[in-house]
N, C-alpha and C positions, 0 to 999 in steps of 0.2 A: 574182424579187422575193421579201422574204424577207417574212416572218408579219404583224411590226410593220409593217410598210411598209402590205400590206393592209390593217391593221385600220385602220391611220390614215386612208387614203383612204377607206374605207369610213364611215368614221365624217365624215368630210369632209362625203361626197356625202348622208349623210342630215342631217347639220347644213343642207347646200344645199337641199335639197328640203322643210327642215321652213319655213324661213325662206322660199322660195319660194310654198311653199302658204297659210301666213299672210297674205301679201300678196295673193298674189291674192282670197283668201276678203277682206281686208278692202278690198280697190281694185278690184274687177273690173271693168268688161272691163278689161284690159291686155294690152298689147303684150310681147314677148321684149324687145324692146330695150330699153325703161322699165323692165320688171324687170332688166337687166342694168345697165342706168344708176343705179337709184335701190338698188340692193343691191350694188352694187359687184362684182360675179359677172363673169367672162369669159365671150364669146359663145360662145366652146366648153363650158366649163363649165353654162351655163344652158339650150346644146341638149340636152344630153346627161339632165340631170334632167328638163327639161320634158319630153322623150321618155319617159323614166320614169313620171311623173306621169301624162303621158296613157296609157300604155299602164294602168294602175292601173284609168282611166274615174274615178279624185277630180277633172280636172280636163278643158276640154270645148274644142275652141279654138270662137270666134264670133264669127263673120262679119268687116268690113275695118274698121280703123280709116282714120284719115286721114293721110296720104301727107308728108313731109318736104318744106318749102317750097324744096327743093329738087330734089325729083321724086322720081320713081323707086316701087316696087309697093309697093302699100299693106300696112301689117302686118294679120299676122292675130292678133285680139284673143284673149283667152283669158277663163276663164270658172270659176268653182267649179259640181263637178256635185254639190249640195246633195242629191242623190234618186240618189246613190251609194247610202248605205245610213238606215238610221233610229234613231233614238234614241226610248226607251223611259223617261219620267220618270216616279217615284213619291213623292209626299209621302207619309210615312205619318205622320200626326198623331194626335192621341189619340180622334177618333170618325170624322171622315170623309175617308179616305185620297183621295186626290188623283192620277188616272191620266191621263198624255200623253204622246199621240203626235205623231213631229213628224222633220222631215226634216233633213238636217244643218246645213242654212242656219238653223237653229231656230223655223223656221214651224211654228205650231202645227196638226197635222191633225185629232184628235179627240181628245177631254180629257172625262174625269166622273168621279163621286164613287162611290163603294161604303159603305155604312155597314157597319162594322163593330163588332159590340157588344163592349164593354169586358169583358165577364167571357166571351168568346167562348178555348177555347182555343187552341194554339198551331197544331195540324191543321188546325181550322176557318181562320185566317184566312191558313195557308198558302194552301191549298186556293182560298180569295176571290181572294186575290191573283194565284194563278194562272192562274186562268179569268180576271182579268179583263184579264190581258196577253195573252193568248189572243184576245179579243173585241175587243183594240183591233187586234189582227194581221188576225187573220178577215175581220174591219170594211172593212177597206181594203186586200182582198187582197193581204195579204201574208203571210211565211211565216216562221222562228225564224230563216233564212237571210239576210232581208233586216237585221236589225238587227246595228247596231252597238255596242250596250250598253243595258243597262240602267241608269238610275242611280238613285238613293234616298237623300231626304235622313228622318232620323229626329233624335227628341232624344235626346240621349246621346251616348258615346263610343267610339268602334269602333275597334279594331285590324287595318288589313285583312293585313297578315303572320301575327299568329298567331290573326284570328276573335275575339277574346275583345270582346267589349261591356257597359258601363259606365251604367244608366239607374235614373232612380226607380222606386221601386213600380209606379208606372200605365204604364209602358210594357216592364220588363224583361221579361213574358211574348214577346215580340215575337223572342226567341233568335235577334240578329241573324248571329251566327255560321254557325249552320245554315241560315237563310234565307239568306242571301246564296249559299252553295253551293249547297242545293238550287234555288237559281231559275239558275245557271250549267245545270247538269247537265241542267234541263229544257229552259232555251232555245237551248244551245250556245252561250253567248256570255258576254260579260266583266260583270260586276256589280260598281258603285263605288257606297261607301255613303260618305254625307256627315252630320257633324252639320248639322240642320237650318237652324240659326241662318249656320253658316259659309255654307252653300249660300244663304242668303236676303241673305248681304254680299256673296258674289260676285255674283249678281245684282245687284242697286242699285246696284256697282261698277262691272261692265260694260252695264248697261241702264237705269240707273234714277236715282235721287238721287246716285250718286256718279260717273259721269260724269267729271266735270273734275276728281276728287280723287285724289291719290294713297298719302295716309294717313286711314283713316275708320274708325271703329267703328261697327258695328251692332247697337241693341241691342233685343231682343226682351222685351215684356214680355206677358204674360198667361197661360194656362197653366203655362210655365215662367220665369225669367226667364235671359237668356243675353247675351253678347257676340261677334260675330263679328268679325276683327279684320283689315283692309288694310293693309301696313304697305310701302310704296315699289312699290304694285303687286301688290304678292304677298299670299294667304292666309297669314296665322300661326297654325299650331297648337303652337308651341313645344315643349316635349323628348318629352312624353307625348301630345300632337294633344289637348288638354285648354284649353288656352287660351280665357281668356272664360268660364269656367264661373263667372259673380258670382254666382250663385244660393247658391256656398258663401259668398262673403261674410256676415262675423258680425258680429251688431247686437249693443248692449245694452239689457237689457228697462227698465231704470228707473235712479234715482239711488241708491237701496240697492244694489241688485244690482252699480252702477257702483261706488261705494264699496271692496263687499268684494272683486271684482273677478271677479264668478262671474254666473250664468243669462243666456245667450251665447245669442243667437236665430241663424239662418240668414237671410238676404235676402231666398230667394226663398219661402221659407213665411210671410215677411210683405208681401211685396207680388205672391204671383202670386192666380189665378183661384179657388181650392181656401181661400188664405187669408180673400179678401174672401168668399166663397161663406160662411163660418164666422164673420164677423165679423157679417156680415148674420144668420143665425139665433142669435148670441151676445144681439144689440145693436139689433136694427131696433127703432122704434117702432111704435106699433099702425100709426099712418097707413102705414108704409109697406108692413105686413103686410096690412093693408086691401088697398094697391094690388096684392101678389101676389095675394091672394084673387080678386079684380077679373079676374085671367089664369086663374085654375082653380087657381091654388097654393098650398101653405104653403112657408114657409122652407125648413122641410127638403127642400123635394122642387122649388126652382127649377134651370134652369140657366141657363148666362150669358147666353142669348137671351131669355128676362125678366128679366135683370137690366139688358140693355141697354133694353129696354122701358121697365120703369118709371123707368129715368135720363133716358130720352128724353122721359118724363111730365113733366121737372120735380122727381122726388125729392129733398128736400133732405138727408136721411139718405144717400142714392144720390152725392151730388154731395160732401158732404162726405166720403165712402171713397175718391173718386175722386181728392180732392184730398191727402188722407194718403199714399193709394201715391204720386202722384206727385212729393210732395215725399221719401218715400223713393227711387224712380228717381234723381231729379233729384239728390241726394245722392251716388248711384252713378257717374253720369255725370259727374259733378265730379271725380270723385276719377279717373277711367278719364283725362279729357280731363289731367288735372295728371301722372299716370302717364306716357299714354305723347306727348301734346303731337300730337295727329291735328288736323287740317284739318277734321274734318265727322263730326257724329255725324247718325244718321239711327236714326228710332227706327220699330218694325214689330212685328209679334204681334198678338195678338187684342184687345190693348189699343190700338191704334189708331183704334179707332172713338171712343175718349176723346180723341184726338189734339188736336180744339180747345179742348177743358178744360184737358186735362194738359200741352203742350209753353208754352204763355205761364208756366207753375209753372217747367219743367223748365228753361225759359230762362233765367228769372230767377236760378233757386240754383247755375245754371251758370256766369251773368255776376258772380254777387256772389263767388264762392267757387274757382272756376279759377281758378290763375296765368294760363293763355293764354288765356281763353275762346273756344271756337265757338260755329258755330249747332249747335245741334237740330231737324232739319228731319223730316215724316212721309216713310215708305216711297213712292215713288213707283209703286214696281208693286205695290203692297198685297198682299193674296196668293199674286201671281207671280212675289214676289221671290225664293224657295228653286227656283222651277221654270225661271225662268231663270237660277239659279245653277249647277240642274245640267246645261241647256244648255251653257254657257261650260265646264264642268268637264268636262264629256264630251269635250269639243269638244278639249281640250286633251289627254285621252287618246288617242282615235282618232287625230289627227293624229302624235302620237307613234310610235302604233304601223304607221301607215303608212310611216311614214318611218324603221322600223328605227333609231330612238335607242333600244330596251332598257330603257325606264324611262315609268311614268304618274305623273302627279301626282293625284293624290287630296285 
């Protein structure tokens, strides 16, 4: 048998086994013969990989199904072994990074926060990080052997070929380059880093608000502001894995400046967390200064958990920032839904606690000013939309690399 011959069968029988294991993880229990039926695979053929498979222990037979109304032994059902190996998720966000552990089937086993301080060096919050995957292993005895990846969604832009990462001010200390290696080298295992936004559309995608869609945008506003993008099923990060980044999108500051055709704002320094934070100590009125006071603060020294406070008071200075951003959003998502013409925008980040304020705005300037318009609907797994994203993204690695196809999607 000559070279090409092999590689082609080879590449065959892992194309057979990656599509085999898909299905079973999303139909289990099932039968050999169902899966030979319903994947069009030869009985020879599908012995021969599910032998494979099992021999792996990815995959478990259990117990009898039920028998052909025609007789004869009942098949033996088959099974994904979810507690194969374990996956390792890390959000890192800008103060309280976000640690879980969790089995392949994506059940969550232990999950917690770590605070880490913003002017903390790069050492220090190696160092956090790593005890604290440590203490989720330890926890539930297990050992650097048992996992199967790490993943890590951050903001910013990562190059996992040549390591180089692309972030604002407040998070480039975070040298995702070298971190990603060093956490290889410690754990013995593989580390996929995600922009966070994209990992919070896959999730929603595969677990959450987008479900039934197969073109969606996701857009994050608060801290930063971001677009993650669905487009026929698949993640888009287009030519530089940059896609979605509207926070570069430029505004104009006034009707002079429009005129002469000059003082160009960015997007997301007028409608993230850091802008309103500064709008508020430019512009608040006594009353609402009053109300910080009222928490133990001044302007200068709130963060967004009094600012969600005194919005929740009723502030009408509070209420009226709230509705400026989101008619800047809501701008944004107009022009994203006329771009690229998606089925379903689903809006998440830390400005979703604004969500029944801001999405009846967002809707509105959506309906009046999109060619196609959708809806704007909230994050359905609020939080654990980036942590099941990197579930599903993991999920799509490991199964790869099981099956010897040579290549992970990231």
């Amino acid at each position: 048998m000559n070279i090409k011959q092999t590689v082609d069968q080879t590449h065959i029988r892992s194309i057979n086994q990656r599509v085999i294991l898909d299905k079973i993880y999303s139909d289990e229990p099932i039968s050999r013969a169902e899966l030979a039926r319903e994947l069009f695979i030869s009985k020879s053929a599908m012995t021969e990989n599910i032998a494979a498979l099992l021999n792996m222990g990815i995959i478990q037979e259990f117990g009898e199904g039920v028998s052909m109304s025609s007789g004869g032994r009942k098949p033996i059902l088959l099974k994904f072994n979810k507690t194969y190996q374990y996956m390792i998720a890390i959000e890192l966000n800008f103060e309280d990074p976000i640690f879980v552990l969790a089995n392949l089937g994506g059940e969550i086993i232990n999950k917690f926060t770590v605070n880490i301080s913003n002017d903390s060096p790069y050492a220090t919050r190696l160092e956090l990080v790593l005890n604290a995957v440590r203490l989720l292993l330890s926890s539930n005895n297990l050992t650097s052997g048992d996992l199967a990846i790490i993943a890590i969604s951050c903001p910013g832009i990562y190059d996992p070929v040549n390591r180089t990462f692309f972030a604002n001010s407040n998070f480039a200390n975070w040298n995702m380059g070298d971190f990603s290696r060093q956490m290889e080298e410690c754990f013995g295992t593989s580390v996929l880093v995600v922009n966070d936004v994209n990992a919070a559309a896959v999730g929603e995608f595969t677990s959450g608000a987008g479900k039934n869609s197969r073109d969606l945008v996701y857009v994050s506003g608060g801290l930063g502001l971001g677009a993650g993008i669905i487009l026929n099923g698949e993640l888009y990060g287009g030519s530089a894995n940059c896609a979605g980044e509207i926070a570069n999108e430029i505004t104009i500051q006034n009707e002079t400046a429009r005129a002469r055709g000059m003082s160009f704002n960015n997007l997301g320094g007028s409608a993230n967390i850091h802008g309103l934070t500064d709008k508020i100590r430019r512009e608040a009125p006594q009353s609402t200064r009053d109300a910080f006071a009222a928490l133990g603060k001044s302007p200068e020294k709130i963060g967004f958990k009094d600012i969600i406070r005194v919005w929740r008071d009723g502030d009408p200075f509070l209420k009226a920032c709230v509705d400026d951003i989101a008619v800047i959003i809501g701008g944004s998502i107009s022009n994203i839904v006329c771009l690229l013409n998606c089925d379903l925008v689903i809006f998440g980040g830390e400005y979703t606690v604004f969500h029944a304020q801001m999405l009846p705005i967002i809707n509105r300037i959506v309906r009046e000013n999109a060619f196609a318009p959708v809806q704007v609907v909230p994050a359905l797994l609020e939080k654990n939309s980036g942590i099941y994203g990197l579930f599903a993204l993991s999920k799509e690695v490991i199964f790869d690399r099981l099956c010897n196809q040579g290549h992970e999607r990231t």
